[in-house]
PDB file of N, CA, C and O in Angstrom:
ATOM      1  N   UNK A   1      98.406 103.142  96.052  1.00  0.00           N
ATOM      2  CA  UNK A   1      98.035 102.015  96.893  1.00  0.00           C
ATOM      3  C   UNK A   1      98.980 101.944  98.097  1.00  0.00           C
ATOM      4  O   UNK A   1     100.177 102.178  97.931  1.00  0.00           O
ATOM      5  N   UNK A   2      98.542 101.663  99.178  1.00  0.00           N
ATOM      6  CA  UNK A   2      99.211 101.277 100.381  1.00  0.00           C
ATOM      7  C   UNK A   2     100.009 100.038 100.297  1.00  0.00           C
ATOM      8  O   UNK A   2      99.507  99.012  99.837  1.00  0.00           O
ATOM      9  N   UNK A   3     101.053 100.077 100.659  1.00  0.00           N
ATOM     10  CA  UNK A   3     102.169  99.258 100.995  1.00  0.00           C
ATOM     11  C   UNK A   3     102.424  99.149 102.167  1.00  0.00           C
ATOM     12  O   UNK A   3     102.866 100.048 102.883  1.00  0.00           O
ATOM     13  N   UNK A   4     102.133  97.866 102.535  1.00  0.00           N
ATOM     14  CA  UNK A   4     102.429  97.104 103.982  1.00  0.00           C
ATOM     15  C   UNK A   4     103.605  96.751 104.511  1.00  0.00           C
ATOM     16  O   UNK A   4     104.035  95.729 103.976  1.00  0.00           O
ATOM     17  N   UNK A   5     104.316  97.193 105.365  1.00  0.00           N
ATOM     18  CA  UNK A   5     105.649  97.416 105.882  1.00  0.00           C
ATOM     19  C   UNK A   5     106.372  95.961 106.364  1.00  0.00           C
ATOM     20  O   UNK A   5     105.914  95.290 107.289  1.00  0.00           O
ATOM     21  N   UNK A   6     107.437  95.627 105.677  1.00  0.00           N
ATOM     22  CA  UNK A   6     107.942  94.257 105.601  1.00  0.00           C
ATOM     23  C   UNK A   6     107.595  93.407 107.021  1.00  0.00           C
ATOM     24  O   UNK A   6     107.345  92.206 106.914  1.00  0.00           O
ATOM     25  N   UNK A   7     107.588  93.843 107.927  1.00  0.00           N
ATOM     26  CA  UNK A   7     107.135  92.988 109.053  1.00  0.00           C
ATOM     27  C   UNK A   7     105.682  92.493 109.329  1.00  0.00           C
ATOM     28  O   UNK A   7     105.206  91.582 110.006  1.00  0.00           O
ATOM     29  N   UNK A   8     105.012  93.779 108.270  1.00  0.00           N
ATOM     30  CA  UNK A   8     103.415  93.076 108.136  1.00  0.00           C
ATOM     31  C   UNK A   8     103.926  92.207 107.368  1.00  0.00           C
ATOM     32  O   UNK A   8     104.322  91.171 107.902  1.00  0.00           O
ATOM     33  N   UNK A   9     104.070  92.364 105.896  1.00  0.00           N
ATOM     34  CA  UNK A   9     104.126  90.831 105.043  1.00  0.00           C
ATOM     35  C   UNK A   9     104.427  89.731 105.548  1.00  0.00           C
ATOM     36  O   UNK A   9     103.729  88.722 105.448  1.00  0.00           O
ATOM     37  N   UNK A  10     105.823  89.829 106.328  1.00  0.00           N
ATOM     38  CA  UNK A  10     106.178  88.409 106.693  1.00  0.00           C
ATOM     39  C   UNK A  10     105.466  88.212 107.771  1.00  0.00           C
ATOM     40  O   UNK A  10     105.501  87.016 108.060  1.00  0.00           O
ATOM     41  N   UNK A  11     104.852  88.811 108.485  1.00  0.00           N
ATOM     42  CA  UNK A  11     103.670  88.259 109.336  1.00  0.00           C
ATOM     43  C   UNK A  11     102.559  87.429 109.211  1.00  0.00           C
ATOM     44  O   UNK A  11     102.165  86.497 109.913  1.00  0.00           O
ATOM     45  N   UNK A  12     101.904  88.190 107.678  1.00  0.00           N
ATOM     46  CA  UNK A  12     100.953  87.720 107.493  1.00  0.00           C
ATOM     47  C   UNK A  12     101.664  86.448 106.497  1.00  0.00           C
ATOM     48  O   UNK A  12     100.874  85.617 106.049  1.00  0.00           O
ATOM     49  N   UNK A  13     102.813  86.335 106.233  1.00  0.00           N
ATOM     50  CA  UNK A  13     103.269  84.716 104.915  1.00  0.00           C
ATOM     51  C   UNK A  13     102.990  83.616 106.099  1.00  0.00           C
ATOM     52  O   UNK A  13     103.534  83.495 107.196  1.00  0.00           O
ATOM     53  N   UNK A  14     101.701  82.683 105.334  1.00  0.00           N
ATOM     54  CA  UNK A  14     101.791  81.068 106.037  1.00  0.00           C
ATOM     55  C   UNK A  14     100.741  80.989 106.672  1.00  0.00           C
ATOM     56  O   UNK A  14     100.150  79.944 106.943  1.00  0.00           O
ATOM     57  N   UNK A  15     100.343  82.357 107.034  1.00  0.00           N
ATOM     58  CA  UNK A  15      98.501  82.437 107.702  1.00  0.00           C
ATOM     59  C   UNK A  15      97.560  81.956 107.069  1.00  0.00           C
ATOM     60  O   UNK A  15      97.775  81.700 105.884  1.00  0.00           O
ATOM     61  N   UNK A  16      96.450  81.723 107.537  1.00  0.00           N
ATOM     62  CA  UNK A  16      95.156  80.850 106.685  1.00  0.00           C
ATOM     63  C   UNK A  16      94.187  82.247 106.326  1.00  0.00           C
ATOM     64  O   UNK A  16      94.129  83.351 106.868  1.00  0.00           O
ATOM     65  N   UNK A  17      93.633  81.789 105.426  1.00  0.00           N
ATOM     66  CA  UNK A  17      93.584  83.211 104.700  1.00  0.00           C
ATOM     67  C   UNK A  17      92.266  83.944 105.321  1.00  0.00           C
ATOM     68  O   UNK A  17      91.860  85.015 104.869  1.00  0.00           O
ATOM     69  N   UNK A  18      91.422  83.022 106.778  1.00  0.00           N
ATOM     70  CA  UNK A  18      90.070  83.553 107.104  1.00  0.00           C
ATOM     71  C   UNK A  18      91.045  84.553 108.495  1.00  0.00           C
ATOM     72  O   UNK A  18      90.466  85.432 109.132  1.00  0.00           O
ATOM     73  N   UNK A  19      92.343  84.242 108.715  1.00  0.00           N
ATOM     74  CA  UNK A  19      93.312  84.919 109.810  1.00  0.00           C
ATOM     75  C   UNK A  19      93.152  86.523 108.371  1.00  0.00           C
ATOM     76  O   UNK A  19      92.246  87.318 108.123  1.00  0.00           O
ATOM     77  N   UNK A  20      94.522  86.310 107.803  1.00  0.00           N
ATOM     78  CA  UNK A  20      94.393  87.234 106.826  1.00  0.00           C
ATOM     79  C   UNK A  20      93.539  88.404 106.660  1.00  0.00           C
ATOM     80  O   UNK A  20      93.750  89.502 107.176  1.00  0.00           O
ATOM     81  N   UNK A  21      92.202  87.984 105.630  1.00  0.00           N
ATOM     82  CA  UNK A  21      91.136  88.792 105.924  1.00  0.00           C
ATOM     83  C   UNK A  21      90.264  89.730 106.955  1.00  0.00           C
ATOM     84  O   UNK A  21      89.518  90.673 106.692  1.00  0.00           O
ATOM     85  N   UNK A  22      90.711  88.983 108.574  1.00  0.00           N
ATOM     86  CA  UNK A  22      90.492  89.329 109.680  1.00  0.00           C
ATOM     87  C   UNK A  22      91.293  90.583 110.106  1.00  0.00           C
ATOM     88  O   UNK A  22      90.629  91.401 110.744  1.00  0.00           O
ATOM     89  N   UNK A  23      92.808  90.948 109.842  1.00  0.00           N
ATOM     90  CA  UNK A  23      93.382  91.693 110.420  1.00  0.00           C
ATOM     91  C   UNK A  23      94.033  92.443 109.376  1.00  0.00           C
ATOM     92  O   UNK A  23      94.614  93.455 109.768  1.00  0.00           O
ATOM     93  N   UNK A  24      94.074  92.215 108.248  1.00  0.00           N
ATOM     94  CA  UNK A  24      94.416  93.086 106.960  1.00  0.00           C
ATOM     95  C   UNK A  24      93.817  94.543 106.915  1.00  0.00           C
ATOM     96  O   UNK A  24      94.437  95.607 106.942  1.00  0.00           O
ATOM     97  N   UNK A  25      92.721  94.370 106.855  1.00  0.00           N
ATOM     98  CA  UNK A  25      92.277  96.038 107.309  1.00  0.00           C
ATOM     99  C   UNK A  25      92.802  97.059 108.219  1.00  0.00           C
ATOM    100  O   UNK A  25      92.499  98.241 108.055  1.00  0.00           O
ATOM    101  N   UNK A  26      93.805  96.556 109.459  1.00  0.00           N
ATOM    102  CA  UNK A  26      93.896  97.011 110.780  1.00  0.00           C
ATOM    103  C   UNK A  26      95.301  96.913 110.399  1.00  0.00           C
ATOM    104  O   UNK A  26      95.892  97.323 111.398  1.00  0.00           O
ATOM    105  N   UNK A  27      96.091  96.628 109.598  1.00  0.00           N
ATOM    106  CA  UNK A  27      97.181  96.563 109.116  1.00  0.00           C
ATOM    107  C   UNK A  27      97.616  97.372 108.205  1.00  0.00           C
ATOM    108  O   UNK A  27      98.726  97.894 108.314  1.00  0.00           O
ATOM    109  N   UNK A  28      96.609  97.658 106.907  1.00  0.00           N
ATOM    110  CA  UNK A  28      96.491  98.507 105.983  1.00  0.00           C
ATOM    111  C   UNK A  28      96.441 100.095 106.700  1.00  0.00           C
ATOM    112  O   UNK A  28      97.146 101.035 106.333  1.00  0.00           O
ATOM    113  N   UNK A  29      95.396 100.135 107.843  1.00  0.00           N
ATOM    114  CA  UNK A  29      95.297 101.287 108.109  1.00  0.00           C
ATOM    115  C   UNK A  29      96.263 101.928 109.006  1.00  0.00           C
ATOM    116  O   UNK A  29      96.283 103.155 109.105  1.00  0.00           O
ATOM    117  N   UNK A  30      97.068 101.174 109.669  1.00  0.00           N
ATOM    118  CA  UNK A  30      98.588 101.352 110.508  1.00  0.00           C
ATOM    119  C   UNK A  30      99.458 102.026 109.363  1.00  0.00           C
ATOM    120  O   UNK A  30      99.833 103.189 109.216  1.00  0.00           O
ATOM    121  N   UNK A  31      99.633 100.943 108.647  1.00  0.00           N
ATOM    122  CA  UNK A  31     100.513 101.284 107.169  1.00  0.00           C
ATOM    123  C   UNK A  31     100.213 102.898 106.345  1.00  0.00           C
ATOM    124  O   UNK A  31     101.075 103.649 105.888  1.00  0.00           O
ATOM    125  N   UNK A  32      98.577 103.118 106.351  1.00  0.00           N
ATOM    126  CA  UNK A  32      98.532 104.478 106.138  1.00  0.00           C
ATOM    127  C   UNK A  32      98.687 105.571 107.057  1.00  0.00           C
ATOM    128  O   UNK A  32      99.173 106.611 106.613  1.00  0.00           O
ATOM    129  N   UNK A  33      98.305 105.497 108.440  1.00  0.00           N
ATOM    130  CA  UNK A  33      99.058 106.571 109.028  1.00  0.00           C
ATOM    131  C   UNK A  33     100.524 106.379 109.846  1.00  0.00           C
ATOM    132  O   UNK A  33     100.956 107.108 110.738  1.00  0.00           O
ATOM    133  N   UNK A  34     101.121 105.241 109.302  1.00  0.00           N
ATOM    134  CA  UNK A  34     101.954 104.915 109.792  1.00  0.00           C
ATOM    135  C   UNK A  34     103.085 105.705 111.247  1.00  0.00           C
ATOM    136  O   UNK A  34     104.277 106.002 111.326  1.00  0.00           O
ATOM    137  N   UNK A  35     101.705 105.798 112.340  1.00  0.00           N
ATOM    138  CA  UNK A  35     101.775 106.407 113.683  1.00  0.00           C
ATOM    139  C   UNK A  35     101.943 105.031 114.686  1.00  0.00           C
ATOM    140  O   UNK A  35     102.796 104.819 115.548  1.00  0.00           O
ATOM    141  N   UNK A  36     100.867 104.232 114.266  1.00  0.00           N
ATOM    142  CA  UNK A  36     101.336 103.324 115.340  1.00  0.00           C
ATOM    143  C   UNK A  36     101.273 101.808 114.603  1.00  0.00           C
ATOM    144  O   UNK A  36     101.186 101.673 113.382  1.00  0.00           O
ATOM    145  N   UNK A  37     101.346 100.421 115.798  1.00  0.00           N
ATOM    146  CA  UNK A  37     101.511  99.259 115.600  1.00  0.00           C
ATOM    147  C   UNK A  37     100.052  98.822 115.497  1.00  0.00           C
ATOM    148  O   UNK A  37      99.090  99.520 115.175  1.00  0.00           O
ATOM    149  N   UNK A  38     100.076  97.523 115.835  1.00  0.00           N
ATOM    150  CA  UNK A  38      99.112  97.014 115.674  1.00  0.00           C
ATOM    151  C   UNK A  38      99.365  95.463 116.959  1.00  0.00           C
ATOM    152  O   UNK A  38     100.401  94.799 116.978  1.00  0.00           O
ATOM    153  N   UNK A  39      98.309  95.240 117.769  1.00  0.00           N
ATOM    154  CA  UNK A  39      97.846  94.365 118.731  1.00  0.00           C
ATOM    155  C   UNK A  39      96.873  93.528 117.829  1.00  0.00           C
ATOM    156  O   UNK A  39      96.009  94.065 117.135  1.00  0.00           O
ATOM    157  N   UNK A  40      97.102  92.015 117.896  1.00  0.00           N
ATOM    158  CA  UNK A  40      96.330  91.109 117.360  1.00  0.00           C
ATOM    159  C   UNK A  40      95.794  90.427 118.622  1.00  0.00           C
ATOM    160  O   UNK A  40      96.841  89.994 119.104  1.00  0.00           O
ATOM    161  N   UNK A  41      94.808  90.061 119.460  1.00  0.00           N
ATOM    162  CA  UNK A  41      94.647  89.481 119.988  1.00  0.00           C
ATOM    163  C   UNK A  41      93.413  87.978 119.772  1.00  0.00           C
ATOM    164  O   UNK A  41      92.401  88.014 119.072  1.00  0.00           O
ATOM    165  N   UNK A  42      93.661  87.363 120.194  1.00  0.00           N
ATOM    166  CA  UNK A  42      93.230  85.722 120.294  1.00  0.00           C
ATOM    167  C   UNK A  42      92.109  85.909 121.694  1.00  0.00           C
ATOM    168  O   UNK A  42      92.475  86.251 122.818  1.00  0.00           O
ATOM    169  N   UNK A  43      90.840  85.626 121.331  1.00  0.00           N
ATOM    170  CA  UNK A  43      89.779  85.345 122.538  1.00  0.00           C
ATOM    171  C   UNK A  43      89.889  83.878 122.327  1.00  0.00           C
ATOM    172  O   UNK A  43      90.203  83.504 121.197  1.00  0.00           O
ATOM    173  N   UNK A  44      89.714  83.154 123.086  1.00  0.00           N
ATOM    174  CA  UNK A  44      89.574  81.591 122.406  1.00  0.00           C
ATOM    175  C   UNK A  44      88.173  81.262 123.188  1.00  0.00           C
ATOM    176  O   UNK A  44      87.896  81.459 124.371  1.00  0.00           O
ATOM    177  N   UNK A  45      87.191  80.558 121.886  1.00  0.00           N
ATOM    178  CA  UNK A  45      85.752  80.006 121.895  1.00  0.00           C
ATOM    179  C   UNK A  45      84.800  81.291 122.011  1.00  0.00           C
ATOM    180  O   UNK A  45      83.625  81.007 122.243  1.00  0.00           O
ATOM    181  N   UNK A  46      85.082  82.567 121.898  1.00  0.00           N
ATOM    182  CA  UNK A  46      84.545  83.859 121.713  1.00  0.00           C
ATOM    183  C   UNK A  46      84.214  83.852 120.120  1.00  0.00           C
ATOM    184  O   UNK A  46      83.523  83.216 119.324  1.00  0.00           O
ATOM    185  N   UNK A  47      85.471  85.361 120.143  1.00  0.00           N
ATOM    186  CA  UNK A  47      84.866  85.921 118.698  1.00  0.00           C
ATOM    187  C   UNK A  47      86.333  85.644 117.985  1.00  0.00           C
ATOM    188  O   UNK A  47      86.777  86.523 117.247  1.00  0.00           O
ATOM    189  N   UNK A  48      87.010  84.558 118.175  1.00  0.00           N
ATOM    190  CA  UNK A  48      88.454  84.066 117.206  1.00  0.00           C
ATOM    191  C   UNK A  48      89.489  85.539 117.397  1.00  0.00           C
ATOM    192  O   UNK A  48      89.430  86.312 118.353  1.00  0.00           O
ATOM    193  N   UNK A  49      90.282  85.633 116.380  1.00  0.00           N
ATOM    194  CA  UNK A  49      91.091  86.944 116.258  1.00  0.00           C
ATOM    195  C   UNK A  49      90.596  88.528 116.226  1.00  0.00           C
ATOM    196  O   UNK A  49      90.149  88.884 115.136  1.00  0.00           O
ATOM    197  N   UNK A  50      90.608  89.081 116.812  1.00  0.00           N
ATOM    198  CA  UNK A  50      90.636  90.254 116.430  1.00  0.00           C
ATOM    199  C   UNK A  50      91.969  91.424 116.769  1.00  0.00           C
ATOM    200  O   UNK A  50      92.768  91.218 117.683  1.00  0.00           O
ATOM    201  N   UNK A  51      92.040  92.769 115.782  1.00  0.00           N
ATOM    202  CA  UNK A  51      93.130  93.294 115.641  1.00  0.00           C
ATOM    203  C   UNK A  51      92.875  94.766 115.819  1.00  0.00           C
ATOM    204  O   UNK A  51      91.763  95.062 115.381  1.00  0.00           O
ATOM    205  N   UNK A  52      93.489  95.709 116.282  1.00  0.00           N
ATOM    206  CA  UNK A  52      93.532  97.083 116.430  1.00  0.00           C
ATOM    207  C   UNK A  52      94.752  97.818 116.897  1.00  0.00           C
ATOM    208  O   UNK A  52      95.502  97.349 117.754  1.00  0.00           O
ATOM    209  N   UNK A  53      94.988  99.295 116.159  1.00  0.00           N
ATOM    210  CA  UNK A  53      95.792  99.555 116.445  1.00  0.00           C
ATOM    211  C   UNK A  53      95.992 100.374 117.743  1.00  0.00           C
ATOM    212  O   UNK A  53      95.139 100.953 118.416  1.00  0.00           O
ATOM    213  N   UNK A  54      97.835 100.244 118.002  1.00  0.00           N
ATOM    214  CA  UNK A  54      97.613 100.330 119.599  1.00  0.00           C
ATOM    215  C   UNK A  54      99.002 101.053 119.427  1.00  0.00           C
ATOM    216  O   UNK A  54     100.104 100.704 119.004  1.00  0.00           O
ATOM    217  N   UNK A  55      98.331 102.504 120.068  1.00  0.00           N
ATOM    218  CA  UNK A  55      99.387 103.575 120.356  1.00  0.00           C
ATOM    219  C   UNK A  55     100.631 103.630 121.103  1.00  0.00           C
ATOM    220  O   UNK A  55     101.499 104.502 121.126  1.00  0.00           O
ATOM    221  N   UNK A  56     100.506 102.125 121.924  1.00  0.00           N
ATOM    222  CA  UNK A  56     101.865 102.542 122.941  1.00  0.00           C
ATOM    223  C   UNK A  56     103.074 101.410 121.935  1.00  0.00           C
ATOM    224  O   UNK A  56     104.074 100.977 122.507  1.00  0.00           O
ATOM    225  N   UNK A  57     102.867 101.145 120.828  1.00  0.00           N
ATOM    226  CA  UNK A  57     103.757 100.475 120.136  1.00  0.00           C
ATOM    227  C   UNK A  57     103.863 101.293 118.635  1.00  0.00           C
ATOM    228  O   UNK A  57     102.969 101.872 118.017  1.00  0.00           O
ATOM    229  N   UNK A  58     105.396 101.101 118.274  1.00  0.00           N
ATOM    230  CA  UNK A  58     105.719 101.646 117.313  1.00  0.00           C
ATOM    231  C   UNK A  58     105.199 101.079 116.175  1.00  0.00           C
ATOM    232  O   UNK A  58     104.675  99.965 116.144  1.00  0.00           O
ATOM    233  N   UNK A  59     105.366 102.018 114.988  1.00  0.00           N
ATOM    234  CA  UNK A  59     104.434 101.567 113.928  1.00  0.00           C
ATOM    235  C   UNK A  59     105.531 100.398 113.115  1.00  0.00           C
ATOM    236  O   UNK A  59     106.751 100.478 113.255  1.00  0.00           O
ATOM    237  N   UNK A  60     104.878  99.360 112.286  1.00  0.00           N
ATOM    238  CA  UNK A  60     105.878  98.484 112.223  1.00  0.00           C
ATOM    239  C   UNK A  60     106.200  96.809 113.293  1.00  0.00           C
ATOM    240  O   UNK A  60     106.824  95.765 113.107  1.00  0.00           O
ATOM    241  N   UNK A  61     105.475  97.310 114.241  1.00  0.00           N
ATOM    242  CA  UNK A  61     105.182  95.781 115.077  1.00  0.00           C
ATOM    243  C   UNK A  61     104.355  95.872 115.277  1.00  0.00           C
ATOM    244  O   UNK A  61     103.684  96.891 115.440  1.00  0.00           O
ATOM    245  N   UNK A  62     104.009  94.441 115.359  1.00  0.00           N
ATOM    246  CA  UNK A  62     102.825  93.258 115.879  1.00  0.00           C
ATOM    247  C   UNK A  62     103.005  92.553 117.047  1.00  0.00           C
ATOM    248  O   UNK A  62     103.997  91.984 117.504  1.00  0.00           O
ATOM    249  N   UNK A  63     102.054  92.664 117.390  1.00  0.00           N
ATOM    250  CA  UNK A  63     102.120  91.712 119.025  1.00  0.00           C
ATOM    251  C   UNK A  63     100.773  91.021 119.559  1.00  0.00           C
ATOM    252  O   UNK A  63      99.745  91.515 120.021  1.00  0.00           O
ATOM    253  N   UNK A  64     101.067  90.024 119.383  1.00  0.00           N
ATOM    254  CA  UNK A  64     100.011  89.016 119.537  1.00  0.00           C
ATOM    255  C   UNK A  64      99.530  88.967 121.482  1.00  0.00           C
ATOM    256  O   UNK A  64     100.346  89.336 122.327  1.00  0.00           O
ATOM    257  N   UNK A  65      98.468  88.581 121.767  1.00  0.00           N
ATOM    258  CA  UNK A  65      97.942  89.026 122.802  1.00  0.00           C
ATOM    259  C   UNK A  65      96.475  87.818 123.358  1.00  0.00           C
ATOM    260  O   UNK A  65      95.603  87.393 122.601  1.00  0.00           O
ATOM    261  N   UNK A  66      96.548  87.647 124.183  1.00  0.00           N
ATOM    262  CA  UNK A  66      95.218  86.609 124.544  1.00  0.00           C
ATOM    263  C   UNK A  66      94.073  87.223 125.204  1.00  0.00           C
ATOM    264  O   UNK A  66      94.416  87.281 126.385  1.00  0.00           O
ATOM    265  N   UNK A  67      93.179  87.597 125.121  1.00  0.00           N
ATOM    266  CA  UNK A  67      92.205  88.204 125.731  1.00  0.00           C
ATOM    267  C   UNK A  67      91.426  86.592 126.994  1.00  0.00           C
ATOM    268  O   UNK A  67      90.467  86.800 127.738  1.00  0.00           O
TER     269      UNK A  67
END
């Protein structure tokens, strides 16, 4: 099983769990090729959160983003 790299966990501790479900996949799959980070970005009154990973950041951070 994949293990999510301590800065995912404490990322995701305190989130509401429809956040969670949303970007866990895109987190998991960072964690398995553990090449790159991951960009969360916020549309607001769109489509809520969405997450993907993003090559010009090291694997291991998150960076939140506003579309």
């Amino acid at each position: 099983m994949i293990q999510l790299p301590d800065s995912y966990q404490e990322y995701l501790d305190g989130k509401d769990e429809k956040f969670v479900q949303t970007i866990r996949p895109i987190l998991m799959q960072s964690a398995a090729d553990k090449l790159h980070g991951v960009r969360v970005i916020y549309n607001p009154g769109l489509t809520g959160h969405q997450a993907h990973l993003d090559e010009t950041l090291p694997y291991g951070t998150i960076m939140e983003d506003i579309d």
